[in-house]
N, C-alpha and C positions, 0 to 999 in steps of 0.2 A: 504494500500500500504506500503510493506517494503521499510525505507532506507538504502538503499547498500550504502557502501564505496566510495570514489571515485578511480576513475583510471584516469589515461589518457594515449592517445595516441599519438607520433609523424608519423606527416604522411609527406612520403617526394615523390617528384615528377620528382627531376632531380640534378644531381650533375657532377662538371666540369672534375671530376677524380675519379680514383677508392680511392685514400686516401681521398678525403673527402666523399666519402662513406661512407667506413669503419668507419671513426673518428666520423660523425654524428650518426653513430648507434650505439657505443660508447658511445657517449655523453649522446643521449638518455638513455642506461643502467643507466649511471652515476649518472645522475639528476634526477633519480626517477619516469623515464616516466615505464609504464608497458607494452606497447608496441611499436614495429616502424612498420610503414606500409609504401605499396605504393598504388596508384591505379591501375588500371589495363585496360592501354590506350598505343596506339600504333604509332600515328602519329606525325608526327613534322611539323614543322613552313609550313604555307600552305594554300590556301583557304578552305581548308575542314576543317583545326583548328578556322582560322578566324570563319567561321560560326559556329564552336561548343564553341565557346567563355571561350574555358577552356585554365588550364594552360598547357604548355611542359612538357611531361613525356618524357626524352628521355632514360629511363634505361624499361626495358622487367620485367615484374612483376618476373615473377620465377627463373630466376637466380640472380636477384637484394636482394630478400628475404633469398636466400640462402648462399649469398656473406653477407648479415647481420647478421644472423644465425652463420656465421663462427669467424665473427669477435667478436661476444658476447659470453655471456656467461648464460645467467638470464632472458633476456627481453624475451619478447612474440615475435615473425614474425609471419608476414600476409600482408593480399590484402582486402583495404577497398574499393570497394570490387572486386572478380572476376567475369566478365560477364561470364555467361551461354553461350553465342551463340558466344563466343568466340573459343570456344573448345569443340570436342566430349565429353558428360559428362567423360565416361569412361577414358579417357585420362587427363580431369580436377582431376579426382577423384586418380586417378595413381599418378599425380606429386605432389598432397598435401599432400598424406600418404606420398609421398617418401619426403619431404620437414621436415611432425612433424617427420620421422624416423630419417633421418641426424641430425636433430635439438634437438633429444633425447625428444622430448614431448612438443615442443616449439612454434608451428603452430597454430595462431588463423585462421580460416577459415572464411573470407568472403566469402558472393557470393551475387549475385544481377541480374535482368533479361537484363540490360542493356540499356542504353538511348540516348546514343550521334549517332544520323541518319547519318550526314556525316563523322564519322567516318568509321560505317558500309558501306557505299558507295563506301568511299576513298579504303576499303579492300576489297571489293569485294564481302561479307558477308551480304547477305539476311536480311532488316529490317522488322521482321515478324512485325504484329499485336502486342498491349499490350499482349491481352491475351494468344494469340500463346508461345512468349515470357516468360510470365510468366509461361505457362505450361510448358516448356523444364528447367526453374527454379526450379518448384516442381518432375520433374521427377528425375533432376539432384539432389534435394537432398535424392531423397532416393536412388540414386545410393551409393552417400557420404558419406550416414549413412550405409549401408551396405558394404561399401567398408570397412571403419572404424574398423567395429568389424572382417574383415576377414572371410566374409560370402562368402556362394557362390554366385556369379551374375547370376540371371536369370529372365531379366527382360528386357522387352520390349512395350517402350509407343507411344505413337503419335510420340514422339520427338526425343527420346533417347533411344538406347538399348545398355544393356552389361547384358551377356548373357554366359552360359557353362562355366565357369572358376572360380576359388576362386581370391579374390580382396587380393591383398599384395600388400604391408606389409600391416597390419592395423595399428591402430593408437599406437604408441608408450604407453601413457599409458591408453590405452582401451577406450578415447573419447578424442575428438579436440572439443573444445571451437568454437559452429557455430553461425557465425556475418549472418542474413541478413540482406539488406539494402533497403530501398524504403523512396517514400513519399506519396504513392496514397492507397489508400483503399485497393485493391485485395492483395496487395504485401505487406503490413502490419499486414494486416489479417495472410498470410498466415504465415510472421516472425514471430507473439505469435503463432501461432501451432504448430512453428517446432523450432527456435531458438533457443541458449542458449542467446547468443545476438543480441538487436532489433538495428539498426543504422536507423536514423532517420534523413531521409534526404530531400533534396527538391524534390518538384512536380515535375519533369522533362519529362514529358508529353509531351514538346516543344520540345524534342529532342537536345535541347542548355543549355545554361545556359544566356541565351541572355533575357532584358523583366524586368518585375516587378515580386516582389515574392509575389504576394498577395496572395500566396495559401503556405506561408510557415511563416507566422506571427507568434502572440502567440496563437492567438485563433486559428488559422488552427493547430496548432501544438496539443490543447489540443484534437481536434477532431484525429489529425495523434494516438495520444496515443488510442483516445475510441478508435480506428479499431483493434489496437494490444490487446486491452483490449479480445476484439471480437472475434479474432480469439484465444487468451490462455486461455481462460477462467478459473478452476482453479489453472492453474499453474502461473499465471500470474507476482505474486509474486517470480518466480524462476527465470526471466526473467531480465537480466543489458539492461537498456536501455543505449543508446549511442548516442554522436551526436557529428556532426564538427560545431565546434567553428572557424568558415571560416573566417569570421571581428573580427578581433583582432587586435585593438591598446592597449598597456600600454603606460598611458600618464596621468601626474597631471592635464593636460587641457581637460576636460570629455567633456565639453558643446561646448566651439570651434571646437575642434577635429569631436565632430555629426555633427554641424551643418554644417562642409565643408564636410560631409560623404554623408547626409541625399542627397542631390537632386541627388546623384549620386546614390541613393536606390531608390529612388521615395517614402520616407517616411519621416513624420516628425523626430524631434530631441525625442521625446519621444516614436513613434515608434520604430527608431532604436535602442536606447537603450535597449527596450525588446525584439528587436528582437531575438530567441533561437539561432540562428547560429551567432549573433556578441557578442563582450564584447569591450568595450570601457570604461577606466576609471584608477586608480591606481592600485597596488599591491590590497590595501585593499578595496579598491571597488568591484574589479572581485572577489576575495576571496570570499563576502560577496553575491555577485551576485547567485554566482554560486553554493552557500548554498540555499539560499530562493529558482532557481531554483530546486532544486533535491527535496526538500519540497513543491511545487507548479505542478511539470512533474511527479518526480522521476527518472530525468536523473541524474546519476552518474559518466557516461563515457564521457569525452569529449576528440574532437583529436584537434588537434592543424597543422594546416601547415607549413613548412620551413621558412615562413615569419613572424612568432611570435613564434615558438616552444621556440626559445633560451629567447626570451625577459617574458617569461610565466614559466622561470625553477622557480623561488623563489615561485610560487603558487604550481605548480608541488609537492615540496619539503616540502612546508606548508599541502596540502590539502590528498598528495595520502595517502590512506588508511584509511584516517579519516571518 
């Protein structure tokens, strides 16, 4: 297993005005993050939120990424990630070339098959099956990848068709950086066959983020890796793997800090500390953490959210590219 550099990510999910927008993706440029992202969620404050147990996104993926884009200069833009059954592929695959075109080559592409049920409810939008789901995923990438190099479309699946016309722009400079994201076996698999980047993320099988994560430990996590192993076989090694670093405190008080964390995870104090998606500890604790990590996974990539991005810039600034 090669080790890749690090990168990180900031990922932001909601801001009070368009100046802290801009200034936060800014920031990001500034302090060394390599990309800003958002997710790619639509509803606000609500019973349909309550039960999907996530946070407020209240900015629209594709004009929030392209309002960042303008504001910068260098960083990476993207959607960690974009749902598939969000939008006709061909329509998905339309707005992201035209996003790395404006952005002059600047468009990291997520995409993901999608998870949160009452979301999809609240919209109005059919919550197929896993694997229904993940099919219109895999169709929709090879629309993406063909849309990409300016091919003509003619292609028509179960899921998704685009069809008799050439796909423009293509990609600004002849490939976009593609992020898929999962946490379950099929959709792992399928990220090391096609990815350039794997995002490694929770089981979301439940449709919430609601529950115990015993299917996103460390050991689930090295099992999440064998599936990407599985499905890239030897390109494996061509592959950034990636993951959000969701629990993150910086705090000289490691062992206090878990231990008021822990019963709120359903983990001991020395579970959560391994856990792959938290970091709890100092400057040079995390630093150190997240070395043995990428020696231990070979994750290199981690994203960071609005609620530690700033307090994580001096690691940011130590570790990227190293």
């Amino acid at each position: 297993m090669s080790i890749k550099p690090f990168r990180f990510s900031w990922q932001s999910f909601a801001a009070d005005s368009p100046k802290e927008w801009t200034e936060r993706a800014k920031k990001a440029e500034d302090s060394g993050y390599s990309a800003f992202h958002l997710a790619d969620h639509y509803i606000g404050p609500g019973i349909a939120l309550d039960e999907a147990a996530h946070p407020i996104q209240n900015l629209a993926a594709v004009p929030a990424i392209m309002s960042a884009a303008d504001a910068t200069n260098t960083i990476k833009v993207g959607c960690r990630v974009f749902c598939t059954s969000y939008r006709p592929a061909a329509v998905l695959a339309k707005e992201a070339m035209t996003i790395d075109f404006l952005s002059e080559g600047r468009l990291e592409l997520g995409l993901g098959a999608g998870w949160v049920s009452s979301e999809y409810e609240a919209m109005g939008i059919p919550y197929d099956s896993p694997g229904k789901r993940i099919d219109r995923l895999e169709e929709t990438i090879h629309i993406v990848k063909a849309h990409m190099k300016a091919k003509d479309l003619n292609f028509e699946g179960k899921q998704t068709t685009a069809k008799n016309y050439q796909g423009l722009p293509g990609a600004y400079n002849d490939h976009v950086p593609l992020m898929i994201g999962g946490g379950a076996p099929r959709i792992l698999g399928l990220a090391g066959k096609e990815a350039d980047i794997v995002s490694i993320n929770y089981n979301n099988s439940a449709g919430n983020l609601a529950g115990s994560r015993d299917t996103d430990t460390a050991e689930e996590t090295m099992k999440k890796i064998d599936w990407i192993k599985d499905g890239a076989g030897n390109r494996f090694d061509q592959i950034e793997l990636e993951i959000g670093a969701y629990l993150t405190i910086v705090t000289d008080n490691q062992l206090e800090t878990a231990e008021s964390m822990s019963g709120m995870m359903g983990m001991s104090v020395d579970q959560l500390l391994s856990f792959p998606h938290a970091l709890i500890g100092s400057i040079e604790y995390i630093c150190e953490e997240l070395e043995k990590r990428r020696e231990l996974y070979g994750i290199s990539y981690i994203s960071f959210s609005d609620n530690s991005a700033e307090s994580v810039i001096p690691i940011v600034k130590r570790l990227n590219g190293n």
